[in-house]
C-alpha positions as CSV (number, residue, x, y, z in Angstrom):
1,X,-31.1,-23.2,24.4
2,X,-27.6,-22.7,25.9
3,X,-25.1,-20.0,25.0
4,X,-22.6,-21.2,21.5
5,X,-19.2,-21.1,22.9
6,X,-16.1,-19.3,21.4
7,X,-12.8,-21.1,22.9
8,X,-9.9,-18.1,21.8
9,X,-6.9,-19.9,21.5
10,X,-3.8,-18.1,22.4
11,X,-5.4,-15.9,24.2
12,X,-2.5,-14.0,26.4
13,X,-1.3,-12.4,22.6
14,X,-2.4,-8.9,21.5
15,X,-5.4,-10.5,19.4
16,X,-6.5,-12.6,22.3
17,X,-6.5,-10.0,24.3
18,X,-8.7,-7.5,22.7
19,X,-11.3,-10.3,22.3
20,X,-11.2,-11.0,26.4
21,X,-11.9,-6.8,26.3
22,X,-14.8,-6.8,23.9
23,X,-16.4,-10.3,25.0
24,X,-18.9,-8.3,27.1
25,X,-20.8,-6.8,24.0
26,X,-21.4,-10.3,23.0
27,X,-24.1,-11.7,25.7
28,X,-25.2,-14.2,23.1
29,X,-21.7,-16.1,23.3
30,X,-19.9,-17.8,26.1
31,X,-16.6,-17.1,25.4
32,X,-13.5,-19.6,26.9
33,X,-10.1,-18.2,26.8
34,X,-7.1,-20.5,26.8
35,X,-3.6,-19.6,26.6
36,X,-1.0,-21.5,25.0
37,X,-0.1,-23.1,28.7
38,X,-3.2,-23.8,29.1
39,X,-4.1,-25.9,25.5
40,X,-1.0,-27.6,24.1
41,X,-1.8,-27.3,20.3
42,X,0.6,-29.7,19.3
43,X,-0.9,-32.5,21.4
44,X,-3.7,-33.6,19.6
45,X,-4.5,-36.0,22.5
46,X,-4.8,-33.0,24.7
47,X,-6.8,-30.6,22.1
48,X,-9.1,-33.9,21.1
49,X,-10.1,-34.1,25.1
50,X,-10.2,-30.5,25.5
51,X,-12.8,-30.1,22.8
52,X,-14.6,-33.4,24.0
53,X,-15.6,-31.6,27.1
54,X,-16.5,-27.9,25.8
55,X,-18.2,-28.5,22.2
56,X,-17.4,-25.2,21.1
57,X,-19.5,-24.0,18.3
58,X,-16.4,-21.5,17.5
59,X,-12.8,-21.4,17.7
60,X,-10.1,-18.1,16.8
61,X,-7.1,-19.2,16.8
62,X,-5.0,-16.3,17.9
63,X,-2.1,-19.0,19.0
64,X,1.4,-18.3,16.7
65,X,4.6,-18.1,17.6
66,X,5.6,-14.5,16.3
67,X,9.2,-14.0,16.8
68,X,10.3,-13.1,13.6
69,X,13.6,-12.7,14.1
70,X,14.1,-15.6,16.9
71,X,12.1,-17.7,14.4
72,X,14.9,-18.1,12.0
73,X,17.5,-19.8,14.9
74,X,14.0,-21.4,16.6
75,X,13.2,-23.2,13.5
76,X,11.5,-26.3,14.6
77,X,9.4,-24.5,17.6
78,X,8.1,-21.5,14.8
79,X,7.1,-24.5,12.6
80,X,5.4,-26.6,15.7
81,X,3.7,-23.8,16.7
82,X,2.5,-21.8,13.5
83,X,2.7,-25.5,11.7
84,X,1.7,-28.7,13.5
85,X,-0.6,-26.9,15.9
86,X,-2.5,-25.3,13.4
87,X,-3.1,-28.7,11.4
88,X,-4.0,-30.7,14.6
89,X,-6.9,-27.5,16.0
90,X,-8.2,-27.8,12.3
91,X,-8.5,-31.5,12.6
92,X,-10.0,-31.2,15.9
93,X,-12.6,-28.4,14.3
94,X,-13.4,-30.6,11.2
95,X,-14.5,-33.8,13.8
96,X,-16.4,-31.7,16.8
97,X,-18.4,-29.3,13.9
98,X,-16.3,-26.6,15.2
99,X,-16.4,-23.4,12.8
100,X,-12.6,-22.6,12.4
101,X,-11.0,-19.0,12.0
102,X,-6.9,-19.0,11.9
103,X,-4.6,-15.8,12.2
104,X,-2.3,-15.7,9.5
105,X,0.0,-12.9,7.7
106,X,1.0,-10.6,5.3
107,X,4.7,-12.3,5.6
108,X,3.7,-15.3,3.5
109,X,4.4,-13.0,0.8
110,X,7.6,-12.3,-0.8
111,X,6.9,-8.3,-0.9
112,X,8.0,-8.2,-4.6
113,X,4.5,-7.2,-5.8
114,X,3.8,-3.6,-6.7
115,X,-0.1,-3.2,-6.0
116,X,-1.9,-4.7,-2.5
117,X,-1.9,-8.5,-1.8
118,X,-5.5,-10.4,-3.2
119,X,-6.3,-13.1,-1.0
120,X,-5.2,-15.9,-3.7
121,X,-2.0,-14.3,-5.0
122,X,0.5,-16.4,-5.1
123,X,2.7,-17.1,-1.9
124,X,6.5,-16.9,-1.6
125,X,8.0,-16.5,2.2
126,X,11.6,-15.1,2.6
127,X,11.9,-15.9,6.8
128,X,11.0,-18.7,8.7
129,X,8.0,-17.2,10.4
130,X,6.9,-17.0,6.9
131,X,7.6,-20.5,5.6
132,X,5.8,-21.6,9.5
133,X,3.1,-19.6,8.8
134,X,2.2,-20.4,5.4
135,X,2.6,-24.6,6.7
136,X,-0.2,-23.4,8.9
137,X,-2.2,-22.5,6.1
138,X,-1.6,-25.0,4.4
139,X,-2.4,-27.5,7.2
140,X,-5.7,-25.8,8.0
141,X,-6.8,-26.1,4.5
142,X,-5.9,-29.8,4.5
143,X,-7.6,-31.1,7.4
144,X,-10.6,-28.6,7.4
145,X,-11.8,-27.1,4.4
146,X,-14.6,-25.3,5.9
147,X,-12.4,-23.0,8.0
148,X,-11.8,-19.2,7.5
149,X,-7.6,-17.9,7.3
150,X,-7.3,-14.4,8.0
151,X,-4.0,-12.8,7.2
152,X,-3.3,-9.6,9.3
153,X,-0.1,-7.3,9.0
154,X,1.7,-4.7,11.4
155,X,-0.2,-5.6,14.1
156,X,-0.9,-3.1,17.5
157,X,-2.7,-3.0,20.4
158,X,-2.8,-1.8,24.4
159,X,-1.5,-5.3,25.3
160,X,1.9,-7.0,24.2
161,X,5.0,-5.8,22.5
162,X,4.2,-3.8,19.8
163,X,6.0,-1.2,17.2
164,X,3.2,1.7,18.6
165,X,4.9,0.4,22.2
166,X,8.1,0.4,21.4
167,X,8.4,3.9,19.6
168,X,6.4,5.9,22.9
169,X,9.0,4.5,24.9
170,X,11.9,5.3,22.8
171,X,10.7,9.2,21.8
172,X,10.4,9.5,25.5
173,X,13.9,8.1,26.4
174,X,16.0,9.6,23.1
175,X,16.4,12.3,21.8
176,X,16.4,10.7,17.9
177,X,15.8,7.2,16.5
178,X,16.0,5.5,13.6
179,X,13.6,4.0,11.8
180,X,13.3,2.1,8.2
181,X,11.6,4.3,5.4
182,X,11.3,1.5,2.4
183,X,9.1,-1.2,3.9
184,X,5.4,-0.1,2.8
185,X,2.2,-1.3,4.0
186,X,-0.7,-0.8,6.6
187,X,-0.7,-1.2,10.2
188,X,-3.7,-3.2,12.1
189,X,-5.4,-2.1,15.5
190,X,-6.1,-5.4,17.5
191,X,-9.0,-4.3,18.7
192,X,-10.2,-3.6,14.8
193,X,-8.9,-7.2,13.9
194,X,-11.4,-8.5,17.1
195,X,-13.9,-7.0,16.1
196,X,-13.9,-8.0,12.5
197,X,-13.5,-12.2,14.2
198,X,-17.0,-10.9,16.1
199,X,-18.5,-9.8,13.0
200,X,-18.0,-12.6,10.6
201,X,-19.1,-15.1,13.9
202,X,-22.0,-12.7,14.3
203,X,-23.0,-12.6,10.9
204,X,-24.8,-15.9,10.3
205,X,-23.3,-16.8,6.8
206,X,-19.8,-18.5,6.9
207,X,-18.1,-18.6,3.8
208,X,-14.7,-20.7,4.1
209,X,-11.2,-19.3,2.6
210,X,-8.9,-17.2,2.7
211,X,-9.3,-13.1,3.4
212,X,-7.2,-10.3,4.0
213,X,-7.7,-7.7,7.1
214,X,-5.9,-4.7,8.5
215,X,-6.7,-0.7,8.6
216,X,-6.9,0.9,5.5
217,X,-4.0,3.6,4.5
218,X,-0.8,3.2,3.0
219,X,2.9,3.9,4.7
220,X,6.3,3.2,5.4
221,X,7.5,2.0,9.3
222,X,8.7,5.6,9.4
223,X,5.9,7.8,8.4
224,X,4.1,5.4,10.9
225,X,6.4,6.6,14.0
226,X,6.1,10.3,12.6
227,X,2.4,9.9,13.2
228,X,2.9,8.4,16.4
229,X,5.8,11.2,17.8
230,X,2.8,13.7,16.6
231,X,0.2,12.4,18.3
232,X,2.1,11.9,21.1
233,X,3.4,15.4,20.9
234,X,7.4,14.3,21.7
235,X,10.3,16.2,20.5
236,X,12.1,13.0,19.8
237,X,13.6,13.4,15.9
238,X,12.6,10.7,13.8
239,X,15.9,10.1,10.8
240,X,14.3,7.6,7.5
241,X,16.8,4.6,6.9
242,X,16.8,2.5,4.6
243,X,16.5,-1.1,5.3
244,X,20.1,-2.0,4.1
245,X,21.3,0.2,7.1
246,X,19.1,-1.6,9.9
247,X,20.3,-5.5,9.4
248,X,17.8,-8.2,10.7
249,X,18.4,-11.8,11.5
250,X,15.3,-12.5,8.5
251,X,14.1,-10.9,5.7
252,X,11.1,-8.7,5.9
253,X,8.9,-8.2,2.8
254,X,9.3,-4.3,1.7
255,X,6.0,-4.3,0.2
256,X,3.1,-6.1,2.3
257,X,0.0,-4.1,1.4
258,X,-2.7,-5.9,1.9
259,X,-6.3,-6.0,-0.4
260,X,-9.4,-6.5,2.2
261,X,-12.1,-5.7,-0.7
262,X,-13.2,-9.7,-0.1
263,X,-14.1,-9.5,3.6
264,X,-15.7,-6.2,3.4
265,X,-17.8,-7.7,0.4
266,X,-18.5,-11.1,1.4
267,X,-19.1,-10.3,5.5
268,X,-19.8,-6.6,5.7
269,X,-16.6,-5.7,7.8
270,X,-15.9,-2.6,8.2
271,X,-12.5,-1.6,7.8
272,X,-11.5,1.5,10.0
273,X,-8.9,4.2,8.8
274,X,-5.2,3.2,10.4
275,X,-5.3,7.1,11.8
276,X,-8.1,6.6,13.5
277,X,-7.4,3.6,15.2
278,X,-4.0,4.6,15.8
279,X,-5.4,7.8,18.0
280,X,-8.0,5.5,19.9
281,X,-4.4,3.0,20.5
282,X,-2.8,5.9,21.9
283,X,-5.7,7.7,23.5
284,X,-6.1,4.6,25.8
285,X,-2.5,3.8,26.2
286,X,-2.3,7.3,27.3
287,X,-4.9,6.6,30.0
């Protein structure tokens, strides 16, 4: 019997990435990357003809446009991308048997809540990422019900640009940055996210809806690069702002904790503690 193929779609973006990296440890799978130049999403034409000729058994949809701040003065492309495209690939799924899972995130909330995010609280974006996002969702429930949404948060990896990135470079260039202490919630390790895609596929059972993933822990942007300038060992002095003092083109949600007890139950995931991952990040950017 031949190999059930996994076409990864968006595959040049952090998640996409750490899939390519792990894709090895699954023999059983034939894995097809394409990048967003490479499958038009929006073109359902294109996808229909794409999926015509590969039958995948699988698709992760890593594809999003994830300028948040861009986003709210690229309004139509944030909605084509994280909107449109994601209704036409689930489309495409639902009519080639094609088991669906989407990226989504933790900014389709309004960040009002006090205790973590369940799965089906309700929704309430405050940027345009997070209205384009949730439109995805939306769309992928429409045209496929059988599909699987994962909503991530604070994402990180080797590959990209990233907050872990961003802060080595800056407590190796200044002597003291600024970053925002009242924005709470949990980072995620790409490679954890991957991982968690491979288990679900590598499961057997398939339970559609809606889950929640990222590392467990709990923290503000700021304790976040404290950690980081410790495990880096840099001298750099890290000063807590508040929000208010560190103006954004859109609105981030200051509380985006998110609940994962649902895909640790239903699939088994396992789901990895943010300092560890955030010292095997840095051990092989390091390296």
């Amino acid at each position: 019997m031949s190999q059930p193929v996994i076409l990864v779609t968006g595959s040049n973006g952090q998640l996409g990435k750490e899939l390519q990296q792990i894709a090895a440890d699954y023999p059983a799978y034939r894995f097809v990357f394409a990048s967003r130049e490479d499958l038009k999403l929006h073109h359902f034409g294109l996808v229909e003809n794409f999926f015509a000729g590969l039958h995948p058994q699988y698709c992760i949809n890593c594809a999003a446009y994830t300028a948040v701040d861009k986003a709210e003065s690229e309004q139509e492309m944030a909605m084509l991308v994280n909107g449109e495209s994601v209704g036409n690939l689930a489309a495409v799924c639902k009519k080639f048997n094609t088991k669906l899972i989407h990226i989504s995130t933790d900014y389709v909330f309004d960040g009002e809540s006090e205790t973590p995010y369940q799965p089906d609280d309700k929704t309430a974006p405050i940027s345009i990422y997070g209205i384009s996002k949730l439109k995805g969702e939306e769309l992928c429930i429409k045209e496929n019900g059988d599909a699987i949404i994962i909503r991530t948060a604070w994402v990180y990896s080797e590959f990209g640009n990233n907050f872990v990135k961003t802060m080595m470079r800056l407590m190796k260039e200044r002597p003291e940055i600024k970053v925002v202490n009242d924005q709470i919630g949990a980072p995620t390790y790409a490679a954890d996210l991957a991982k968690a895609c491979m288990h679900i596929i590598d499961s057997g059972k398939w339970e559609s809806g809606i889950y929640h993933y990222s590392n467990s822990g709990k923290m503000s942007w700021y304790d976040f690069a404290v950690a980081i300038k410790e495990m880096i060992g840099s001298s750099c002095v890290v000063h807590p702002i508040p929000t208010a003092d560190y103006p954004t083109p859109a609105k981030r949600p200051k509380f985006s904790l998110l609940n994962t007890d649902k895909i640790s139950a239903i699939f088994g995931v396992d789901i990895p503690d943010w300092r560890i991952s955030l010292t095997h990040c840095i051990a092989q950017l390091k390296t």
